[in-house]
C-alpha positions in Angstrom: 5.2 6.1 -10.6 2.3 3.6 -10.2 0.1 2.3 -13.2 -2.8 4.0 -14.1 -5.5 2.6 -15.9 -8.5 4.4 -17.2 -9.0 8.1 -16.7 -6.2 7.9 -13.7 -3.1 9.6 -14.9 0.1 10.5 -13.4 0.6 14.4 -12.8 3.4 15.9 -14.5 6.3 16.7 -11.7 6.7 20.4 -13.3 6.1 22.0 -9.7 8.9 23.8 -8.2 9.8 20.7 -5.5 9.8 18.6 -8.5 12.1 20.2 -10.2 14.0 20.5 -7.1 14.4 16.9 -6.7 15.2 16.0 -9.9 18.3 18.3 -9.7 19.2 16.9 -6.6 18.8 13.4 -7.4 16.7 12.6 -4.5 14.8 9.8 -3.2 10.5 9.7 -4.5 8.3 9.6 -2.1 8.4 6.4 0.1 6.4 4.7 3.1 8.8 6.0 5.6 9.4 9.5 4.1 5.4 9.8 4.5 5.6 8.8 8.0 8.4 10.7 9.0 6.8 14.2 7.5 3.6 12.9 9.7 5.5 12.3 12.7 7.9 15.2 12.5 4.6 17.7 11.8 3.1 16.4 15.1 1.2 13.1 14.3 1.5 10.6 17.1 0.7 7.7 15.2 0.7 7.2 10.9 -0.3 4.5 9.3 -1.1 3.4 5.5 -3.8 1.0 4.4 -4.0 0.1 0.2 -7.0 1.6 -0.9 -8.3 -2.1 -2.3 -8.7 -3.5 1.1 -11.8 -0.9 1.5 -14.0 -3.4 -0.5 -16.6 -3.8 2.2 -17.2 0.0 2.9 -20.7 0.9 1.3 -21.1 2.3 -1.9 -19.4 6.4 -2.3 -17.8 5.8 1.2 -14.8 4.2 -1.0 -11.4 6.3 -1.2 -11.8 6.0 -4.5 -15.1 7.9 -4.3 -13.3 10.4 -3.2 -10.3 10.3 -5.1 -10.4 8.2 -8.1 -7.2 6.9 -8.8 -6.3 6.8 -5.2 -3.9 3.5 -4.9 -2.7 4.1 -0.6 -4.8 5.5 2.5 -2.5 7.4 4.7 -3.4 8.1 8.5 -3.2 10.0 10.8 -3.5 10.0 14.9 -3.4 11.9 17.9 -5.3 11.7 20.9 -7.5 13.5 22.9 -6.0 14.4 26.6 -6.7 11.7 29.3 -8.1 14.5 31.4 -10.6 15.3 29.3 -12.2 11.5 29.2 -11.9 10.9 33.4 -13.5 14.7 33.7 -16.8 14.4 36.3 -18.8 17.3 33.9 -18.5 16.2 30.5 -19.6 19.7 29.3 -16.5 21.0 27.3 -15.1 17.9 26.2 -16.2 18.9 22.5 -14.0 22.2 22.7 -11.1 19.9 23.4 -12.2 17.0 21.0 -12.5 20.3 17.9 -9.1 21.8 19.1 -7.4 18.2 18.4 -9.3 17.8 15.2 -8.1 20.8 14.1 -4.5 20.1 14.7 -4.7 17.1 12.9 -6.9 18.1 10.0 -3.8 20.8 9.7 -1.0 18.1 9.2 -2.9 16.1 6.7 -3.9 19.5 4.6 0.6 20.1 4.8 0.7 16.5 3.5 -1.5 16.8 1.0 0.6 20.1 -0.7 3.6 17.7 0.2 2.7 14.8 -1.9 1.1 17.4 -4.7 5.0 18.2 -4.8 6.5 14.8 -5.7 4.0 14.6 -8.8 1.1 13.0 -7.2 -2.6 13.6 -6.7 -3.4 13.6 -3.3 -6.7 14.8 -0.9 -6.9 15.7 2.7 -9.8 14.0 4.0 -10.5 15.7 7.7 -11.9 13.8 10.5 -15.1 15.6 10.5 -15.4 15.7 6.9 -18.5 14.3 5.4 -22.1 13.8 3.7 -25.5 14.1 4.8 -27.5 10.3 3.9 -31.0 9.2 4.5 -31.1 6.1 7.1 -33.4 4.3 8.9 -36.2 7.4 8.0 -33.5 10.3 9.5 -30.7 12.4 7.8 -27.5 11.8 9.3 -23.7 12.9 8.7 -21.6 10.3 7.7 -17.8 10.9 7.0 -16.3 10.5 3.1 -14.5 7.8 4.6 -14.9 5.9 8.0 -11.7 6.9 9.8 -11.8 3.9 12.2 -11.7 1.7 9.8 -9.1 3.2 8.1 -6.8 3.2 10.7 -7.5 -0.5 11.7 -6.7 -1.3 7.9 -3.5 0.4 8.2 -2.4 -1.2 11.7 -2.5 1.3 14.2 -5.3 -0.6 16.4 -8.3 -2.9 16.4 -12.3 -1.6 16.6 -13.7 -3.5 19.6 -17.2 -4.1 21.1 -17.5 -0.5 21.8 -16.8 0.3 18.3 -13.8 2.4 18.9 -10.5 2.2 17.2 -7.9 0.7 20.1 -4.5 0.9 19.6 -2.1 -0.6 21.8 -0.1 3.0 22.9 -3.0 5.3 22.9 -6.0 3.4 23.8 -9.2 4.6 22.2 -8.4 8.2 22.2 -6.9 9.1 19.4 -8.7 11.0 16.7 -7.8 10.9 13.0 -7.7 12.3 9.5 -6.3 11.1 6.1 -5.0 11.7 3.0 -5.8 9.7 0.0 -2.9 9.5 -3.0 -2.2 7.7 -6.2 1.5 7.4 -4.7 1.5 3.4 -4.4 2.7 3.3 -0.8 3.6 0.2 0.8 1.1 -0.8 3.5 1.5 -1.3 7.3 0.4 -4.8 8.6 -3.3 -5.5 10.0 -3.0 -5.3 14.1 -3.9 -8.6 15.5 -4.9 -8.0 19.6 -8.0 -9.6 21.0 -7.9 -7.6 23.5 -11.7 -7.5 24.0 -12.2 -11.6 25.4 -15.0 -11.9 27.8 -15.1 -8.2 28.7 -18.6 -6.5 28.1 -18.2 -3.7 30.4 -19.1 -1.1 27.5 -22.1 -2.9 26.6 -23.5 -3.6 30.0 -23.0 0.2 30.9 -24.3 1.6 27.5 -26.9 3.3 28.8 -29.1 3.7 25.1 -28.4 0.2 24.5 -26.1 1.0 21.6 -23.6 -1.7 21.5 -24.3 -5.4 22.1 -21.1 -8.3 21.7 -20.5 -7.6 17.7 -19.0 -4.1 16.8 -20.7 -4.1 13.2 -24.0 -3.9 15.0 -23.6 -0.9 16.7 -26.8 1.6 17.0 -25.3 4.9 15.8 -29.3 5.7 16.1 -29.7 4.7 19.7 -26.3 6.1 20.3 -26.8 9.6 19.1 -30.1 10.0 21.6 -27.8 10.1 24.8 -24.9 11.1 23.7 -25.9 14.9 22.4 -27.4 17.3 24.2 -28.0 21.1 23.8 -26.5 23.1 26.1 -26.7 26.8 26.7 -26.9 27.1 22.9 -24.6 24.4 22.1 -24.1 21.1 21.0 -22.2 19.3 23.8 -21.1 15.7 24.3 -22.5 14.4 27.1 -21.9 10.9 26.8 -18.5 9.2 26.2 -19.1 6.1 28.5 -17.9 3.8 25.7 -14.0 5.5 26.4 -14.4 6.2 29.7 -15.1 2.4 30.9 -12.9 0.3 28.9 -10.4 -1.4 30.7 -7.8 -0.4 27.9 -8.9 3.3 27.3 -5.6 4.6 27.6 -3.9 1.4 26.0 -4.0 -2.3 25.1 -0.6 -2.7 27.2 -2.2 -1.0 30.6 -2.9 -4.7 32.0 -2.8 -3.6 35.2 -5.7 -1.4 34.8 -7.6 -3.9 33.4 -7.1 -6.0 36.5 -8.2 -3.3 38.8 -11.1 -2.3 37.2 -12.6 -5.8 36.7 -12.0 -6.5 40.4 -13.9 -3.3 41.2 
């Protein structure tokens, strides 16, 4: 078990698994036991990130403001169908971005009763989870923890200009979820592509102006006044353009369709 300092403490291993795998002699939970579970319950991608390396997230957007003692970040990815990015009507695409999010918000809520089972404190954080703030004179929703980020820290892809998380399999559609634990995990390596170079493509064809050369400047503001829209009722997203254009949308390796499409 990991050190705990403060009011972190260890939970007793008195649950019925515990006990379990005491008798049996068996392994404690491990990096690659964590990803296997994730995998094996229908994750495409996991990765783990140490919760220190979150030092320049604002101030209760930490995943120890969520979880005190939490010590390791573990993420989750799967994407969203390539049909439903290269659809003409984007009307519906939210139906299929929810029914993803649900399937992976499910895994991480089986991984957090999982880990809860080896003795350690653990919290599914969903991909939708999140906070209403005050910014820039409007309330807006922001998540308990920025999934994109977390992922990039625990090397499944790299944010580029269009501030999306790209990862070299999957592109940039994959959607995520987490689950925060004192379990001191050992943590994946930082991706390193560079992927972006002199492409601009998403910020030439922004069309609110959202995005400019440097990915920490995005204008979630500008962004979010073309990209909803009410439709019969509903909130639909009607803008996606950021996915849809970039040259490695479906993944940093497709080089040959980042050859055709900055030809045409």
């Amino acid at each position: 078990m990991p050190t705990m300092t403060g009011n972190c403490r260890p939970i007793n291993k008195t649950g019925m698994i515990g006990r379990i795998k005491m008798l049996l002699n068996t392994n404690d939970l491990t990096s690659e036991t964590v990803k296997e579970y994730g995998l094996n319950a229908g994750a495409s991608v996991v990765g783990i990130a140490d919760s220190n390396d979150f030092d320049l997230a604002p101030e209760g957007f930490k995943p120890t403001d969520v979880l005190e003692c939490c010590l390791s970040v573990i993420v989750y990815g799967t994407p969203v169908p390539q049909e439903a990015i290269l659809a003409d009507d984007p009307v519906g695409f939210i139906d299929v971005r929810n029914a993803v999010n649900k399937k992976i918000n499910d895994i991480t809520k089986n991984m957090e009763k999982w880990i809860k089972g080896y003795g350690y404190k653990a919290r599914a954080v969903g991909g939708m989870s999140g906070k209403w703030v005050e910014r820039d004179g409007r309330k807006e929703q922001n998540g308990l923890i920025s999934m994109k980020h977390a992922a990039e820290l625990a090397g499944l892809g790299v944010i580029g200009r269009n501030y999306l998380l790209t990862n070299p399999q999957y592109g940039n559609l994959l959607w995520f979820s987490t689950v925060l634990t004192d379990a001191n995990l050992i943590p994946d390596k930082k991706a390193e592509h560079n992927f972006c170079d002199d492409c601009d493509i998403c910020v030439r064809t922004c069309p609110s102006g959202a995005l400019d050369n440097y990915p920490a400047s995005f204008g979630r503001k500008k962004c979010d006044t073309t990209m909803f829209k009410m439709v019969d009722k509903k909130w639909e997203i009607m803008c996606f353009n950021c996915r849809k254009m970039c040259p490695y949308r479906f993944g940093i390796d497709r080089k040959d369709y980042m050859e055709k499409s900055r030809k045409g």
